[in-house]
N, C-alpha and C positions, 0 to 999 in steps of 0.2 A: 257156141254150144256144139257139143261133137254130137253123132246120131247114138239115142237113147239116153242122153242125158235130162233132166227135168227140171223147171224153174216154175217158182210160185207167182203169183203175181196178184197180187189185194187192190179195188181202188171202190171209187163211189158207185160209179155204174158199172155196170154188167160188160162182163168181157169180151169183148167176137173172138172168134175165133181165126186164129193167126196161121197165113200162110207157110207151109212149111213144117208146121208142128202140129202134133195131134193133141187136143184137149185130153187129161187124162182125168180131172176134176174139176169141178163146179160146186160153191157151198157156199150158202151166207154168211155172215159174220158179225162181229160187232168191236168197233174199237175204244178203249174206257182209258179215260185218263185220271190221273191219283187228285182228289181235292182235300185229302185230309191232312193233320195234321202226321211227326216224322212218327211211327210206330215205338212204342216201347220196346226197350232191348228184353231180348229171350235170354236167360238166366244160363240155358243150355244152344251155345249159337251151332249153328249146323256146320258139318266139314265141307270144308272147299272141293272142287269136284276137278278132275281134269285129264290128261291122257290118257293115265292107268287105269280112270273108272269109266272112258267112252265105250268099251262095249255092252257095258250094265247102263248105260244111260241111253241108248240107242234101243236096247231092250226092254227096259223100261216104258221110255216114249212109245214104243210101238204096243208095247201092253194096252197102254193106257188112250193112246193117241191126244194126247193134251192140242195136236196141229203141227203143222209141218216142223220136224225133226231129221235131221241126216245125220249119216255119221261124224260130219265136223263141224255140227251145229256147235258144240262144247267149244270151238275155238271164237267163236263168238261176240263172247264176254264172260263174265263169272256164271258161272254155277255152284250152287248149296245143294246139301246133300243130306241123305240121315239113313245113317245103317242101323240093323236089327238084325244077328247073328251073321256081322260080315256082310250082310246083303241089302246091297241100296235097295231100298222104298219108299223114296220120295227125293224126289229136287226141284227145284228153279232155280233160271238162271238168268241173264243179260243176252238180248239179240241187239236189233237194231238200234241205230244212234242219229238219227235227226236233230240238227243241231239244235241242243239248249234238251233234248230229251232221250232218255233211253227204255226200251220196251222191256217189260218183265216178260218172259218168258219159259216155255216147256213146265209150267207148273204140274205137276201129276205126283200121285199117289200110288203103288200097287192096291190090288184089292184087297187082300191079305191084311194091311195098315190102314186099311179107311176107318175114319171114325176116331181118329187118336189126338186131331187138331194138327197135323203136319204139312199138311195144304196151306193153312193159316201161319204159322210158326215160317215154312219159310218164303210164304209172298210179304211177310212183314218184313222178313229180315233182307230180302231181296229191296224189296220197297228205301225201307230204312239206308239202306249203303247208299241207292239213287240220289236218293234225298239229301244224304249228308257232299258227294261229289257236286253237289249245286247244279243237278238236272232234275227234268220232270219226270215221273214215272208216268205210263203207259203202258197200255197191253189191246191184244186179241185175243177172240173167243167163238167159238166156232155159238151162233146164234140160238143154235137148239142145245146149246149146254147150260141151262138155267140154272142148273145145281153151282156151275163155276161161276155164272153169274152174278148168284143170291149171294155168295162165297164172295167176291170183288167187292159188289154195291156193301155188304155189311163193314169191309174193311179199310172203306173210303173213295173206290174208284168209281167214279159217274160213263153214264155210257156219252159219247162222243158223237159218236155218227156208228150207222150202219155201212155195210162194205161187202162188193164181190170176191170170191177166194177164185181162182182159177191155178191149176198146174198143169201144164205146159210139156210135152217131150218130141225132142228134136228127132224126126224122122231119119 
């Protein structure tokens, strides 16, 4: 890590703090893995998301702050999208990949579009491709977002375990 750079770091217990680097976050969490059946397909599948649209997807996350997002979070795995006069407001996508599983990711909404079922529309469709690659879907959830949590439990994902968030940046 060069000095100012930042790394996240999630586990069961709580994180010390590491020499050399200053904490710049602490937040609890919860990690929820998929128990349901593969999601029905959307009649209107969302557009694929990728170079040309990371600086609206960067902008977006940080509207919205879904959880840690960086500029080349998009390179990833996939991301789904959903424009409204040219302008994304809404996507997820694919992060992590522990084998036999891969985590649904940066799900967010602008304010502007809440309310329209697109939150839902693409963690199904997100879910669904998981599912159909013959991996497990999983995800993170920053703890005190129970609104995204009520949103996950209705759509099939059970909570897992609780989890330390910590970010990290190199002096």
């Amino acid at each position: 890590m060069l000095p100012g750079e930042q790394v996240y770091s999630g586990q069961a217990d709580p994180l010390p703090d590491l020499p050399g680097l200053t904490t710049v976050l602490r937040r609890a969490g919860v990690q929820m893995i998929y128990e349901g059946p593969s999601p029905a397909t959307d009649a209107e599948n969302p557009i694929e998301l990728g170079e040309a649209d990371s600086a609206e997807m960067l902008a977006l996350a940080r509207l919205t702050e879904p959880g840690p997002f960086e500029a080349e979070t998009w390179r990833m795995g996939r991301f789904f999208g959903v424009r409204r006069d040219g302008r994304l407001v809404a996507m997820a996508g694919q992060r992590m990949r522990p084998p036999g599983f891969v985590e649904l990711s940066g799900v967010c909404t602008h304010p502007d579009a809440r309310g329209e079922g697109l939150a839902t529309r693409l963690t199904n469709h997100v879910t669904r491709a998981i599912i159909e690659s013959g991996e497990t879907p999983f995800l993170h959830a920053w703890a005190d977002n129970t609104g995204a949590i009520g949103l996950y439990e209705r759509l099939g994902y059970r909570l897992r375990c609780e989890i330390n968030v910590a970010m990290f940046e190199r002096n």
